[in-house]
C-alpha positions, -999 to 999 in steps of 0.1 A, spaced: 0 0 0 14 33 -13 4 66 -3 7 88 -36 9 126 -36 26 142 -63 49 114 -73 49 115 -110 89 114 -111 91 80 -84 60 63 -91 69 42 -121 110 32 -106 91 21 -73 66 1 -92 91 -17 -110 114 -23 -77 82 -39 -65 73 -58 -90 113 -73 -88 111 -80 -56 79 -101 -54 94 -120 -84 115 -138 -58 87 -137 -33 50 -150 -50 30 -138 -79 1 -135 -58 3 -98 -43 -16 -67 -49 0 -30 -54 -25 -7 -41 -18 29 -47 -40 55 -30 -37 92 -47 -41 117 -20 -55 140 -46 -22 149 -61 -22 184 -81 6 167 -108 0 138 -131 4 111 -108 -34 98 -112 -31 93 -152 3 79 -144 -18 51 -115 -41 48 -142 -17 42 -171 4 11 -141 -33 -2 -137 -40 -9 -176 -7 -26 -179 -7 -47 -146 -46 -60 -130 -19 -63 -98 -20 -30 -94 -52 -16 -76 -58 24 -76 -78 46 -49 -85 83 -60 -90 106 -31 -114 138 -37 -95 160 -13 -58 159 1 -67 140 33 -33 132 43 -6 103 44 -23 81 74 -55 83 61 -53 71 25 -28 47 40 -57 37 61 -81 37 29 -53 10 12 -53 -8 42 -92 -11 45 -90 -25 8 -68 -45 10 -71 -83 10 -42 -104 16 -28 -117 48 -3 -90 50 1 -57 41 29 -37 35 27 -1 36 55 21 23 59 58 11 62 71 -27 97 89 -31 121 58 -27 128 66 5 119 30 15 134 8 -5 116 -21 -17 144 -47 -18 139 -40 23 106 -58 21 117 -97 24 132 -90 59 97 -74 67 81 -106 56 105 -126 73 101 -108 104 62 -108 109 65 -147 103 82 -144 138 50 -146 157 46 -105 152 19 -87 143 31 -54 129 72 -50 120 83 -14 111 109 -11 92 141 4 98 163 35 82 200 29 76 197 68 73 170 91 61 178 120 34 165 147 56 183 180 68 198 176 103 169 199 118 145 177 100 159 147 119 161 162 147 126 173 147 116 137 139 135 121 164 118 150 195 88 136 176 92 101 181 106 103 218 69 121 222 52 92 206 70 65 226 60 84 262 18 92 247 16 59 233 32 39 257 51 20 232 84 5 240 111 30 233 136 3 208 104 3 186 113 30 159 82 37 142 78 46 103 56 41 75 78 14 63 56 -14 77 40 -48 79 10 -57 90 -7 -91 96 -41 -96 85 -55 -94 128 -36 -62 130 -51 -51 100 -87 -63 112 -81 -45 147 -69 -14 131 -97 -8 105 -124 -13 130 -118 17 148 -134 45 144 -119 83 150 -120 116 128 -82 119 135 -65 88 117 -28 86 130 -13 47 122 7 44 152 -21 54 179 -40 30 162 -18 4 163 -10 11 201 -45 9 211 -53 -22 191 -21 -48 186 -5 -62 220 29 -46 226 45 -80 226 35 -82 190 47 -52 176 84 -50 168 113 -39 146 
């Protein structure tokens, strides 16, 4: 599940990284590429990766609702036992995504993913990290649990998640208040 806003430029090199990877993997997956209502031409590009490959499953949003909530909107289509979720500008890169899958066969429920480094300023990191330390002390969730949008999620997870109900979506609140802590892991 890809969030897409504005990712005319990354959208067709991520595609193809994920179709390589699930070579290896199984040819039964879906792609499922939520537009957040971008203002370039990623939609006629999602359109144009649907005609070609029926894998590849495409949600339009009428507004710019945000990243959590169309990744929520994939999530609530999707229909396999996992799902991965990952972001649109290659920051996440999808020959990561077999360690994922071997991971939540480890008796987890949700895996994030984890950066070797991310391609943000120094303040932007720092901002993230004050960010994160927040998270961990609200949510109550384990502080060696680095949370992104680089994730996996088992189909319960994904049952538990989707079920709630809230007018301010925000993944990893979700996932606090409806995963057990011991399944939830790096």
């Amino acid at each position: 599940i890809i969030p897409i806003y504005n990712s005319e430029k990354t959208i067709d090199l991520l595609i193809s990284k994920i179709i390589e990877v699930f070579k290896s993997i199984s040819d039964n997956y879906e792609i499922i590429l939520v537009d957040d209502c971008s203002k370039d031409n990623s939609w006629n590009k999602l359109k144009t990766l649907h005609k070609q490959n029926k894998q590849i499953k495409i949600i339009h949003l009428i507004q710019n609702f945000g990243q959590h909530n169309a990744t929520l909107c994939g999530l609530k289509h999707s229909k396999g036992d996992y799902a991965i979720t990952l972001d649109d500008d290659l920051q996440h890169p999808p020959e990561e995504i077999p360690k994922l899958i071997k991971k939540i066969n480890d008796n987890s429920w949700v895996v994030y993913g984890k950066f070797i480094s991310k391609k943000h300023s120094k303040f932007q990191n720092f901002l993230s990290n004050r960010f994160l330390k927040l998270n961990h002390k609200i949510l109550k969730i384990p502080k060696d649990i680095k949370l992104t949008s680089f994730v996996i999620y088992n189909r319960e997870a994904i049952e538990n998640i989707t079920t709630i109900k809230s007018s301010y979506i925000y993944l990893p609140a979700f996932v606090a208040n409806s995963v057990p802590m011991d399944k939830i892991t790096n």
